[in-house]
PADO-960280 format. One record per residue (C-alpha): residue number from 1; residue in three letters; x, y, z. Coordinates in pm, whole numbers, plus 50000, padded with zeros to 5 digits. Each point is the difference from the previous one (the first is absolute). Layout:
<nodes>
  num  residuo     px     py     pz
  NUM      ala      X      Y      Z
...
</nodes>
This chain:
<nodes>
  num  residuo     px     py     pz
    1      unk  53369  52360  56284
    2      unk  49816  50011  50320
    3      unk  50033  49638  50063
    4      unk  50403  50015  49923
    5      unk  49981  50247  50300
    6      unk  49827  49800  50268
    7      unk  50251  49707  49909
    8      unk  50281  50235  50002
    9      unk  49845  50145  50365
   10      unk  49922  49690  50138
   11      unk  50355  49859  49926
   12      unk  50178  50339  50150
   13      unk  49770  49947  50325
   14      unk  50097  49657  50049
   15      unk  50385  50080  49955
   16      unk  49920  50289  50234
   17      unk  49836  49765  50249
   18      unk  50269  49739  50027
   19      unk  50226  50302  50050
   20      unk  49791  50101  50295
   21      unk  50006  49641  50143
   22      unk  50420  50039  50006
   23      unk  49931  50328  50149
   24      unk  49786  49900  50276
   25      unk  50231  49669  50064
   26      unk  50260  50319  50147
   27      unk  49734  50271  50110
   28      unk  49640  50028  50066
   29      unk  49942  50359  49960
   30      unk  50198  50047  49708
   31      unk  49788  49749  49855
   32      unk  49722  50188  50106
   33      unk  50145  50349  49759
   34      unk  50055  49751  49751
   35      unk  49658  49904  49971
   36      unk  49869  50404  49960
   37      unk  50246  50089  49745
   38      unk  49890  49686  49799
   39      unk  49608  50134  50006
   40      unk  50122  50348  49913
   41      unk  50198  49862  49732
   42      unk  49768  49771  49849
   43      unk  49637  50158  50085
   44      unk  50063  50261  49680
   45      unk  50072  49705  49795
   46      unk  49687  49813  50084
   47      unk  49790  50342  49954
   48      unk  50178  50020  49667
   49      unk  49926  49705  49874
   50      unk  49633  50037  50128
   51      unk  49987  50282  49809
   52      unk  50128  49864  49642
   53      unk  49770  49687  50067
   54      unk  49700  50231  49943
   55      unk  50105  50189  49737
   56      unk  50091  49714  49825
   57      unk  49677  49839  50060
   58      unk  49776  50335  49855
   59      unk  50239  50003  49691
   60      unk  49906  49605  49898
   61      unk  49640  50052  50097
   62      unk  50014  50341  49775
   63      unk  50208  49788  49706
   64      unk  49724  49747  50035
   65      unk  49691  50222  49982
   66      unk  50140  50095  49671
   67      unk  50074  49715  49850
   68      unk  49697  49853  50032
   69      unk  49832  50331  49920
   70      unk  50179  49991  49659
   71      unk  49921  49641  49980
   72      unk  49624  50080  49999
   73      unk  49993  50309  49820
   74      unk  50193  49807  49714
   75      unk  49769  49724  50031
   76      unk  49714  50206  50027
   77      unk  50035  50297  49743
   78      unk  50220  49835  49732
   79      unk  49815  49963  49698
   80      unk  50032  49610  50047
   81      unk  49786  49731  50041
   82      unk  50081  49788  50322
   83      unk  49831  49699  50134
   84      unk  50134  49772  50240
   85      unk  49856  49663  50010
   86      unk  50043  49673  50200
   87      unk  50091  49619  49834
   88      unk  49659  49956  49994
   89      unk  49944  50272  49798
   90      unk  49809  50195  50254
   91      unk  50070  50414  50039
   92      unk  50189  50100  50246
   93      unk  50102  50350  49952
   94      unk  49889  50280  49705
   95      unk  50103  50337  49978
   96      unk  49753  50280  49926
   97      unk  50125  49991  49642
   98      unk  49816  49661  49948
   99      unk  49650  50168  50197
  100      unk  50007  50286  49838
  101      unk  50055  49899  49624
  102      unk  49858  49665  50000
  103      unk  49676  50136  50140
  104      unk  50027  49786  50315
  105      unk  49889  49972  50349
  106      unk  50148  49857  50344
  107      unk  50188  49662  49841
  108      unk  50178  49865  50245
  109      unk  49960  49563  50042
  110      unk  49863  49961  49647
  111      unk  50149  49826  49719
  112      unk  50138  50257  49757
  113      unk  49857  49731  49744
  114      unk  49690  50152  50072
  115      unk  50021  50319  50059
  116      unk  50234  50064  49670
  117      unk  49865  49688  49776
  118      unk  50180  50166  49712
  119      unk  50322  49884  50144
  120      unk  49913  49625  50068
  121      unk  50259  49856  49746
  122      unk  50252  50139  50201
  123      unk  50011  49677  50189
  124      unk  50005  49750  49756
  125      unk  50367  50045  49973
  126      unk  50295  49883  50185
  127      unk  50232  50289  49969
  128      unk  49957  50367  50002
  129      unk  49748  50110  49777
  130      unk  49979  50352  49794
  131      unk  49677  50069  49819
  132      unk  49760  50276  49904
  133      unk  49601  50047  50086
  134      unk  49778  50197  49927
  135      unk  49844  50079  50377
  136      unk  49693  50266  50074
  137      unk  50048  50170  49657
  138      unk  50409  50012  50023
  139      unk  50277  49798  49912
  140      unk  50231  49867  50249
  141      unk  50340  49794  49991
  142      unk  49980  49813  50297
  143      unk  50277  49798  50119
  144      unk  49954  49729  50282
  145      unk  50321  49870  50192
  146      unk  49886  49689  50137
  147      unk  50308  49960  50292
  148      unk  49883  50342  50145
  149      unk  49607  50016  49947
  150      unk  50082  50323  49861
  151      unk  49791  50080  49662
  152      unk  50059  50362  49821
  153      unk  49779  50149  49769
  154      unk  50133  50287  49799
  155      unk  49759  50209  49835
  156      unk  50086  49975  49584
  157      unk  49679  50153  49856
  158      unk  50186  50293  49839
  159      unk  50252  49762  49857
  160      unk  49755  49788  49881
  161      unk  49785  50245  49814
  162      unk  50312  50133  49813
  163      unk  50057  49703  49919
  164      unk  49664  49922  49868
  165      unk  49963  50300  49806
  166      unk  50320  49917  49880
  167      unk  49839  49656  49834
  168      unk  49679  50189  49854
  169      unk  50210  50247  49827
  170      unk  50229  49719  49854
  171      unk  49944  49994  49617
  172      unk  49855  49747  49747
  173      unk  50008  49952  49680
  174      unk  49631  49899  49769
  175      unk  50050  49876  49686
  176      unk  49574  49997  49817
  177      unk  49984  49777  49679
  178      unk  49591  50007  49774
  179      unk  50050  49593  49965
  180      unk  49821  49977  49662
  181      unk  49991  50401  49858
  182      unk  50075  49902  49628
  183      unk  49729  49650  49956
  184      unk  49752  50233  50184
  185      unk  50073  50273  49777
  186      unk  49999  49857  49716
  187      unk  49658  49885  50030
  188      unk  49827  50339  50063
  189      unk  49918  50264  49790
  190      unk  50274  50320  50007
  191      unk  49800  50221  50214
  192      unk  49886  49697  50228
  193      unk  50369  49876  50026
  194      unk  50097  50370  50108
  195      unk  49727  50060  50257
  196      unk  50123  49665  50108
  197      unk  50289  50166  50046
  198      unk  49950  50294  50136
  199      unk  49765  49814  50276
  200      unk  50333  49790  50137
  201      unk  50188  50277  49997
  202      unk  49719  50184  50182
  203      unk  49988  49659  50267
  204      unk  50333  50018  50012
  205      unk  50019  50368  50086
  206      unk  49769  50017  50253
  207      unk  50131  49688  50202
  208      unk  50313  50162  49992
  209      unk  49898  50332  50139
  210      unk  49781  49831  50265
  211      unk  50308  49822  50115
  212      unk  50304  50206  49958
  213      unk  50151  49903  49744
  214      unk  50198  50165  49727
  215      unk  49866  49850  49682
  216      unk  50194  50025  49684
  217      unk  49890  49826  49627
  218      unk  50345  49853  49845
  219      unk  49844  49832  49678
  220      unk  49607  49926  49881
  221      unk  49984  49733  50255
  222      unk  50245  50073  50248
  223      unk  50021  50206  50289
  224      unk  50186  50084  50305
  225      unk  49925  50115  50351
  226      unk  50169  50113  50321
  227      unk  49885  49967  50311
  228      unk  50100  49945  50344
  229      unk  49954  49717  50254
  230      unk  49755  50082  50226
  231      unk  49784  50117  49688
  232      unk  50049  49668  49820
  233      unk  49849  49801  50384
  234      unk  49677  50188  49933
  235      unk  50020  49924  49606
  236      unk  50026  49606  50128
  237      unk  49730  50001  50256
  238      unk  49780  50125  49748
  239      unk  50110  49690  49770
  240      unk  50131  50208  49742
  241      unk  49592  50113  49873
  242      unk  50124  50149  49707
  243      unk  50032  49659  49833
  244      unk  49615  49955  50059
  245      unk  49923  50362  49843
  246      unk  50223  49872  49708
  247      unk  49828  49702  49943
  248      unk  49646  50150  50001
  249      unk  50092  50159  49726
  250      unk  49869  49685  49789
  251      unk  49634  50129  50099
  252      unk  50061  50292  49796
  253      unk  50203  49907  49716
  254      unk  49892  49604  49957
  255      unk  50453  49952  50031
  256      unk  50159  49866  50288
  257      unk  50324  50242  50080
  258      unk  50172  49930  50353
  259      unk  50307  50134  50120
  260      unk  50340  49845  50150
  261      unk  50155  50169  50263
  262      unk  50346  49951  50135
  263      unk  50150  50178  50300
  264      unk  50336  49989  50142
  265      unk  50040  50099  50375
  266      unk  50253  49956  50278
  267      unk  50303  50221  49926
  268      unk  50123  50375  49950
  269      unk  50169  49912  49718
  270      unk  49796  50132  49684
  271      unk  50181  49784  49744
  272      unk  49928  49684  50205
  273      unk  49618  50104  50080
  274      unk  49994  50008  49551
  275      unk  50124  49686  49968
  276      unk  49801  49829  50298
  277      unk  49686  50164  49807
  278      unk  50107  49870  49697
  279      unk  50035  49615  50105
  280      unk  49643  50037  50203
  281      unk  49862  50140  49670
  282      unk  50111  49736  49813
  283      unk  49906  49719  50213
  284      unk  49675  50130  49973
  285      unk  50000  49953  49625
  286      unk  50179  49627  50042
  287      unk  49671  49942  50181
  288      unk  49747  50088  49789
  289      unk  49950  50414  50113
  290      unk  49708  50148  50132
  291      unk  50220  50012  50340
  292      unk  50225  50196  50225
  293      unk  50359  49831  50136
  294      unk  50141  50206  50303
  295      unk  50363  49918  49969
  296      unk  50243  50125  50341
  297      unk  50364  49968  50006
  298      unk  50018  49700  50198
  299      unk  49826  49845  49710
  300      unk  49680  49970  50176
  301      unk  49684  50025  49774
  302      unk  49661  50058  50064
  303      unk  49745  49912  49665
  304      unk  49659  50218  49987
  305      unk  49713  49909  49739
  306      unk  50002  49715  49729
  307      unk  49632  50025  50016
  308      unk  49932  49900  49621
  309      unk  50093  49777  49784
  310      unk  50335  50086  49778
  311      unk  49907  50093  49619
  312      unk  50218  49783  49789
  313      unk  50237  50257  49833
  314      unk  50301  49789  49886
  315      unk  50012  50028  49619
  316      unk  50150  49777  49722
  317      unk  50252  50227  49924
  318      unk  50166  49994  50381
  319      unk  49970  49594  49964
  320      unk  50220  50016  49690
  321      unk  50229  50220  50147
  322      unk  50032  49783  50311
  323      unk  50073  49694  49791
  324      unk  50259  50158  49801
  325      unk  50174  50105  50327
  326      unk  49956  49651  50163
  327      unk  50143  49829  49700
  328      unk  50314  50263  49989
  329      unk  50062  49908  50357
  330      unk  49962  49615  49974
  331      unk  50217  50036  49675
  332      unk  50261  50118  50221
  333      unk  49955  49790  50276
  334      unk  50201  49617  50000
  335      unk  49732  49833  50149
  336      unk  49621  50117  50159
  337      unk  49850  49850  50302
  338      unk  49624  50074  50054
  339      unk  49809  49934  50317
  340      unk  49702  50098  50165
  341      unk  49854  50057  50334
  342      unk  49996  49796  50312
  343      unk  49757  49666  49990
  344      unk  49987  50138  49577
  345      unk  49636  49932  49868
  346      unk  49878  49930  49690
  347      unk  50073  50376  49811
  348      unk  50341  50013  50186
  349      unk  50050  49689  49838
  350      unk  49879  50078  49641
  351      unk  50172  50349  50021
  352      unk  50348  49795  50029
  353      unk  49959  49773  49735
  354      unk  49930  50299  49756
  355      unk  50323  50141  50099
  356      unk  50131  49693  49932
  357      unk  49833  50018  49625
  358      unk  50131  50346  50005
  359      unk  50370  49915  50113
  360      unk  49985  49705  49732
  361      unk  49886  50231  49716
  362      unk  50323  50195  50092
  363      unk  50201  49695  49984
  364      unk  50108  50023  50398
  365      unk  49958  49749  50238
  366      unk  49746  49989  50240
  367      unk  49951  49849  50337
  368      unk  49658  49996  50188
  369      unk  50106  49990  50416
  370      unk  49704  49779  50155
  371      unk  50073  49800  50309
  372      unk  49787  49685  50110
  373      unk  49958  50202  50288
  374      unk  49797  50228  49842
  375      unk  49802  49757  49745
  376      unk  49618  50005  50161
  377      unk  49707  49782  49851
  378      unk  49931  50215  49707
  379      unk  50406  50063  49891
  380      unk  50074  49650  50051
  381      unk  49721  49892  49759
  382      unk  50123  50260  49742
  383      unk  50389  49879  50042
  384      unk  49848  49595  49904
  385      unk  49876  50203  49689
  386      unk  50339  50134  49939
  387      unk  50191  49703  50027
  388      unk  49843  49807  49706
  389      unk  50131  50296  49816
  390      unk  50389  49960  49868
  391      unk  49980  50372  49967
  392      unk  50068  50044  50371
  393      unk  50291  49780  50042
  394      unk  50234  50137  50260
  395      unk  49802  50320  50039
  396      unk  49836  50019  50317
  397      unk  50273  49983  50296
  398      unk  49995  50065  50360
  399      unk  50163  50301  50190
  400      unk  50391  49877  50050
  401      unk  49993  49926  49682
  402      unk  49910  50323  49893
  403      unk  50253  50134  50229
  404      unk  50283  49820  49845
  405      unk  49897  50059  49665
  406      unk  49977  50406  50023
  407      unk  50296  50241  49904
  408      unk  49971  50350  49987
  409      unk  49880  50017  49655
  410      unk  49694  49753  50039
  411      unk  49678  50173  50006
  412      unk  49733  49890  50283
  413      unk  49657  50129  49942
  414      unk  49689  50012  50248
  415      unk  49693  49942  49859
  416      unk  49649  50023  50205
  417      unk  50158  50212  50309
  418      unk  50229  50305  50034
  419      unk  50028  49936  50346
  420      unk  50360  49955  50111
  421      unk  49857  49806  50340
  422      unk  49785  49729  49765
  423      unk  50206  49897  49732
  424      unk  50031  49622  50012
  425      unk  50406  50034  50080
  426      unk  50128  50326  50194
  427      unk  50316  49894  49980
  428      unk  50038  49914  49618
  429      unk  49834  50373  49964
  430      unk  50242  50168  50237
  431      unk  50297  49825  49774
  432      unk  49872  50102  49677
  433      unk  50168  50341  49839
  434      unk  49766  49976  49705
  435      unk  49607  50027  50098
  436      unk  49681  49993  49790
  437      unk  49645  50038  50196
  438      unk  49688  49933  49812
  439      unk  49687  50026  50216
  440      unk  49632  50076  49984
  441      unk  49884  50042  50348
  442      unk  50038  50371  50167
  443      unk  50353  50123  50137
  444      unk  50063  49948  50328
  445      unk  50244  50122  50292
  446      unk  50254  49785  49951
  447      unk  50080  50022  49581
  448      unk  50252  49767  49871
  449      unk  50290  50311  49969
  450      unk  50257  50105  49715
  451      unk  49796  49786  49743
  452      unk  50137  50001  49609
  453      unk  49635  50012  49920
  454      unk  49677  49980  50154
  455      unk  49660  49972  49857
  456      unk  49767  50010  50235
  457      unk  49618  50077  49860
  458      unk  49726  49934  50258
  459      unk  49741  50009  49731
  460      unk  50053  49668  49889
  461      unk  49864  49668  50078
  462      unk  50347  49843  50061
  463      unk  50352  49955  49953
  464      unk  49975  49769  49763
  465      unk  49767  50282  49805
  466      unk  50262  50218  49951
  467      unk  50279  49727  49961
  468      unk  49783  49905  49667
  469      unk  49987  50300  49866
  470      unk  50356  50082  49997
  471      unk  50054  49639  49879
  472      unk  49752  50077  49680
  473      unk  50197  50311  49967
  474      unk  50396  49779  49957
  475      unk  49868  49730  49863
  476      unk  49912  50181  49685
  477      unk  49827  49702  49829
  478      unk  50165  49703  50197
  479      unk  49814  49772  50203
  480      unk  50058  49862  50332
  481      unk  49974  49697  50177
  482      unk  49629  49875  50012
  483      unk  50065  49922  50378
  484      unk  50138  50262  50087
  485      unk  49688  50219  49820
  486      unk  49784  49791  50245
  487      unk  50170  50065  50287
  488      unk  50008  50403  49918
  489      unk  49641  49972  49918
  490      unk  49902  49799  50336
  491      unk  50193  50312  50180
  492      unk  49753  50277  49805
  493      unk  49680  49738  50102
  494      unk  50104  49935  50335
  495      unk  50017  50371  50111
  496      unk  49747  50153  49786
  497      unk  49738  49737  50144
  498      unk  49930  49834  49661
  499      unk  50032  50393  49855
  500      unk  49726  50153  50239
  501      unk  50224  50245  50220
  502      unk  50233  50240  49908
  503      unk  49992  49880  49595
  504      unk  50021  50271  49741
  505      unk  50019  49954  49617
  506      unk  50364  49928  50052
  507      unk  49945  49725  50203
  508      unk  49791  49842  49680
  509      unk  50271  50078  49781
  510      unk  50294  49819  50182
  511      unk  49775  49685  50059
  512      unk  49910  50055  49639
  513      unk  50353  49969  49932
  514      unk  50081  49697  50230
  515      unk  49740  49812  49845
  516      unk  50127  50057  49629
  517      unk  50332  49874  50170
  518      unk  49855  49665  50092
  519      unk  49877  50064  50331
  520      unk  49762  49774  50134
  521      unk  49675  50119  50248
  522      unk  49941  49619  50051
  523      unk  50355  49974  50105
  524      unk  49950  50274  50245
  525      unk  49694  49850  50130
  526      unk  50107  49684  50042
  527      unk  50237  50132  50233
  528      unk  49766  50182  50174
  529      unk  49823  49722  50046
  530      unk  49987  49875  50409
  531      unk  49945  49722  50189
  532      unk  49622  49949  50220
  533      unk  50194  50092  50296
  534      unk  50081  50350  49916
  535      unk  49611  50036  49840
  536      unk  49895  49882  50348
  537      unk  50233  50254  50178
  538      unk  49931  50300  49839
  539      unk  49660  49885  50066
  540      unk  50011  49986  50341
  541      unk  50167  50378  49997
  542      unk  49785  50133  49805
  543      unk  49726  49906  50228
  544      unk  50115  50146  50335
  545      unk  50027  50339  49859
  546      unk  49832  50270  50160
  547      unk  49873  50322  49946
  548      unk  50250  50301  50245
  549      unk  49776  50263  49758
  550      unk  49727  49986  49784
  551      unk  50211  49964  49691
  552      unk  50330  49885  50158
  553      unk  50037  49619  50042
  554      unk  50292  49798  50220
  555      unk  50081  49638  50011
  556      unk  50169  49847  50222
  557      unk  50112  49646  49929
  558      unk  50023  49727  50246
  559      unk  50358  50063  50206
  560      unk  50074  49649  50028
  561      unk  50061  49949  49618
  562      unk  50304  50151  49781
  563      unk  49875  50155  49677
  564      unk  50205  50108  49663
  565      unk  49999  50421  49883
  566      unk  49800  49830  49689
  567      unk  49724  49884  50221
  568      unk  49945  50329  50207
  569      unk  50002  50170  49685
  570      unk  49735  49770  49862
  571      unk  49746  50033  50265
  572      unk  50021  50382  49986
  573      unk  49931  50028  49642
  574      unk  49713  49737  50064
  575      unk  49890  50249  50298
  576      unk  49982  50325  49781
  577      unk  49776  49842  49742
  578      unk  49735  50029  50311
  579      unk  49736  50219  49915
  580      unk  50009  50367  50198
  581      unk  50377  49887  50105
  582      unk  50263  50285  49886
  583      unk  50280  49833  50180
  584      unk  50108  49659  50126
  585      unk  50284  49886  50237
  586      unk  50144  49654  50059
  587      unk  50212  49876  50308
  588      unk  50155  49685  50046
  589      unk  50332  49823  50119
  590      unk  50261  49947  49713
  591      unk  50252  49843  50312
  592      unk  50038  49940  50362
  593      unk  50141  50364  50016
  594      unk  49866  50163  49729
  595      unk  49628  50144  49900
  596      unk  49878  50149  49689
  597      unk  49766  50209  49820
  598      unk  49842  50037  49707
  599      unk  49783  50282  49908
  600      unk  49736  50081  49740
  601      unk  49837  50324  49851
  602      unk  49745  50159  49747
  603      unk  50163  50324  50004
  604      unk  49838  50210  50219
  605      unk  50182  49855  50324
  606      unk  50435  50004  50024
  607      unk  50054  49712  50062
  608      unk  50361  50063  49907
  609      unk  50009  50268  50256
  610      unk  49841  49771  50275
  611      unk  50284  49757  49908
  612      unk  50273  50198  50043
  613      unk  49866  50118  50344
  614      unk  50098  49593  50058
  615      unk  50353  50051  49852
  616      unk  49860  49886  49630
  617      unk  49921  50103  49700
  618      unk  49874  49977  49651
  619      unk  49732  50143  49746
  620      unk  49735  50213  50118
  621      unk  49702  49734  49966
  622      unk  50213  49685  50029
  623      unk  50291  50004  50277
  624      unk  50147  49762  50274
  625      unk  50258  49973  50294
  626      unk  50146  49750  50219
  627      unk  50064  50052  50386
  628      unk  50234  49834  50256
  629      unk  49737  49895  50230
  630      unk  49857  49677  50175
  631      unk  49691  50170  50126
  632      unk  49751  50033  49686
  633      unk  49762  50129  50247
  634      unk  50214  50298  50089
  635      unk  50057  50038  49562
  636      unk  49669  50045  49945
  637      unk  49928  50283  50318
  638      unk  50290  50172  49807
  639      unk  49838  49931  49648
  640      unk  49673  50158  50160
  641      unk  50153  50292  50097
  642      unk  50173  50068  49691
  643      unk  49693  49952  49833
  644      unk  49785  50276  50233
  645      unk  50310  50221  49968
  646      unk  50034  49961  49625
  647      unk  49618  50046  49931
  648      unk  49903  50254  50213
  649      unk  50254  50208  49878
  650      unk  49823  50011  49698
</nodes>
């Protein structure tokens, strides 16, 4: 405004003053009156504008003063976070909000990476970055915009223990099975069997008052508990010790009783939690019981226990039954296919040529799927047996021929796995609308789903174990194929060790039953039989073993040489026969990419456990796995600290 008036006095002086140049071109002293009446006139104009200049000038200065007054208080008092740093990372500017809640002193010039280490992944990020920390006993959102320097921190401790609370309180589901109530009762006295009894239920009891949890009995050896979250974290860092109590129970009543425990977690939903609780409980069983499965919505599972060895409790009466119901479902089927696991062994093997007995009784076709892919040393020495034999004409074919021959009424059935990730063709499985599983190792994560049928019974020796029996059972007085016996029976040999792990009386009985069939043991170890080189290599591993305990041993074989599953299963059972050695482990290169392991127990170690830690698997004194790896140095740090996590945990 004031400026508009000097240009607007300026111009009307300058008109004024060419006016008094006419002027004084006709008279001097008129000029001369000219002159004063233009410095009366414009003298108040000039003051004026004087005037306006200065207030103008004390209102910005005033308007400015409070700006930057609010600017600072704001800064300042907000309860926000502010530091202001340079491209280098280096503070700048904090406001008393970040010195007097981060507990700090004068910053200014140091890297905010080292004042506020909590923060440093901040900067590993291109963009703008929102994340929380837990900072001098709070929780803080901090957001850092990288174009400005500018990096918030909003205080969300309050939020954050809602929200906690909110996850303690969350409810689960714990479904308690007594593994082996009825054998163990039946082979005490009445009043033993019922302080028996009452001394689980007084275990039982008490763990679940220690721990918060509701406790209910549903049946004689079934209960049900409910509990929340944050009181099932403390049940699992104490390893779930009531399985221990349970088990020293033997010391007092000469039986072995352990529980199974299944526990379903992850959702409001109450329903949901009894189902999740359900499937954990009975994966426990699949795997032998004494153990507790954690199951959470996202279908994450977490396995407790498996500390002794599974009791065989399979009778003859559920074999019968599972016969009948595999021979109703062949009956109906037009065709059955029948393969085993990846790289199939010898019991995967002899479990699919008695379903191939079995489908033959039933007068159904039967193909084997085996691809030369898969054939190793051992397999491909069992196929030259099986083609001298007209009795396996057209049988065994490979994968797309499988494919083309399946409809939706063929039934495929898995023998030696239940694993939906190992069985020899994913694809064929995925097609197939009609499933059969028939396994002896322990469940897994990953079960084969929507099965017809499964039989899965960890207690025995092998596949092709329970495959005899149910073969005895429909062949009601027929006889099979004296090949085929010898293959079943090399299955039961091969697994069991030559019958010196995980054999009960059943395990006699099938053989029993193979041999009056016609199979031959000099057959079977003929084809056992191998070559000096493989003597000489298992040699060799067996003699750079080395002791990572006193009673542990590992092996590693020579990384410049490829080895078979057969071999590293070899040396381990060679290893445990060590005296004082309670487990034995066995590394070694199967490819250029890929490293295995085979491990060995008496019992008192998980081996099974320590394998699954490795992504495998198996039996809890006989178990294996296979890792994506070139570095077999780096596979055996990870096998050692499987092993020290495994055993100490004991």
């Amino acid at each position: 405004m004031y400026k508009k008036g000097k240009i607007y006095l300026i111009i009307t002086i300058l008109i004024l003053f060419v006016g008094g140049i006419f002027i004084l071109y006709f008279d001097i002293y008129s000029l001369f009156v000219y002159l004063l009446v233009i410095i009366f006139l414009t003298l108040p104009i000039y003051l004026y504008g004087r005037k306006v200049e200065k207030i103008n000038k004390k209102y910005v200065e005033e308007l400015t003063f409070k700006i930057k007054d609010s600017a600072e208080k704001g800064l300042n008092k907000y309860p926000i976070g502010i530091i202001i740093v340079d491209n280098k990372k280096n503070i700048e500017w904090v406001n008393n909000y970040i010195y007097k809640h981060l507990d700090m002193e004068y910053v200014i010039g140091e890297n905010v990476t080292d004042v506020v280490p909590e923060i440093k992944s901040l900067f590993t990020e291109e963009d703008t970055v929102d994340n929380q920390f837990h900072i001098e006993e709070k929780y803080y959102k901090v957001n850092y915009q990288k174009d400005t320097g500018y990096i918030y921190f909003f205080d969300i401790t309050e939020t954050k223990l809602v929200m906690q609370r909110f996850k303690d309180t969350r409810p689960c589901v714990m479904a308690i099975n007594i593994d082996n109530q009825e054998d163990v009762y039946d082979s005490l006295k009445d009043e033993e069997a019922t302080r028996l009894d009452s001394k689980i239920t007084s275990l039982l009891t008490g763990f679940a008052k220690q721990n918060g949890i509701y406790l209910k009995r549903m049946d004689e050896d079934r209960f049900i508990g409910l509990l929340n979250v944050k009181d099932l974290q403390e049940i699992e860092k104490d390893k779930f010790s009531i399985q221990d109590d349970i088990r020293k129970l033997k010391e007092e009543f000469g039986a072995q009783v352990t529980i199974s425990v299944g526990v379903g977690s992850g959702t409001d939903f109450l329903p949901e939690l009894g189902e999740l609780a359900k499937t954990a409980l009975d994966l426990c069983l699949g795997r032998g019981g004494d153990q507790v499965a954690i199951k959470e919505v996202d279908g994450t599972i977490r396995l407790y226990g498996g500390k002794t060895n599974p009791q065989e409790k399979r009778t003859r009466i559920k074999a019968r039954v599972i016969s009948n119901a595999l021979s109703d479902i062949v009956k109906e089927s037009d065709k059955v296919m029948v393969m085993g696991h990846t790289k199939p062994d010898f019991d995967a093997l002899g479990g699919c040529v008695g379903i191939y007995e079995f489908a033959r009784l039933n007068n159904r076709e039967c193909y084997i799927v085996l691809n030369d892919s898969d054939k190793d040393e051992t397999i491909t020495k069992i196929m030259n047996e099986v083609e001298k034999d007209d009795h396996f004409d057209g049988v065994f074919i490979d994968s797309d021929t499988a494919w083309s021959y399946m409809t939706p009424q063929t039934s495929l059935v898995i023998v030696d796995t239940s694993d939906s990730e190992r069985v020899l063709d994913v694809a064929l499985l995925n097609k197939a609308t009609k499933k059969i599983v028939i396994d002896h190792h322990r469940r897994g994560e990953n079960i084969i789903a929507n099965p017809l049928l499964t039989y899965i019974e960890p207690y025995a020796s092998s596949a092709s174990e329970l495959i005899s029996e149910l073969l005895e059972y429909e062949a009601r007085g027929k006889s099979i194929n004296n090949t085929s016996s010898t293959i079943i029976l090399g299955g039961i040999v091969v697994d069991s060790q030559n019958f010196a792990t995980r054999t009960g009386s059943r395990t006699f009985d099938a053989a029993a039953y193979l041999r009056s069939n016609g199979a031959d043991p000099i057959r079977v170890k003929t084809i056992l039989k191998e070559p000096l080189e493989n003597f000489i290599n298992r040699t060799e591993i067996i003699s750079l073993a080395k002791k990572i305990k006193e009673n542990i041993l590992v092996s590693l074989a020579p990384s410049d040489k490829y080895y078979t599953n057969v071999m590293l299963a070899q040396c381990a059972d060679a290893l445990i026969t060590i005296k004082d050695v309670e487990a034995s482990f066995v590394i070694g290169k199967l490819d250029s990419e890929k490293i295995g392991i085979s491990a060995r127990s008496l019992g008192n170690i998980n081996v099974q456990m320590i394998m699954e830690r490795l992504g495998g698997g198996g039996h809890l004194a006989n178990a294996a796995t296979q890792i994506e790896e070139q570095n077999i140095e780096k596979v055996r740090e990870d096998l050692t600290l499987a092993i020290n996590d495994i055993v100490d945990e004991k």
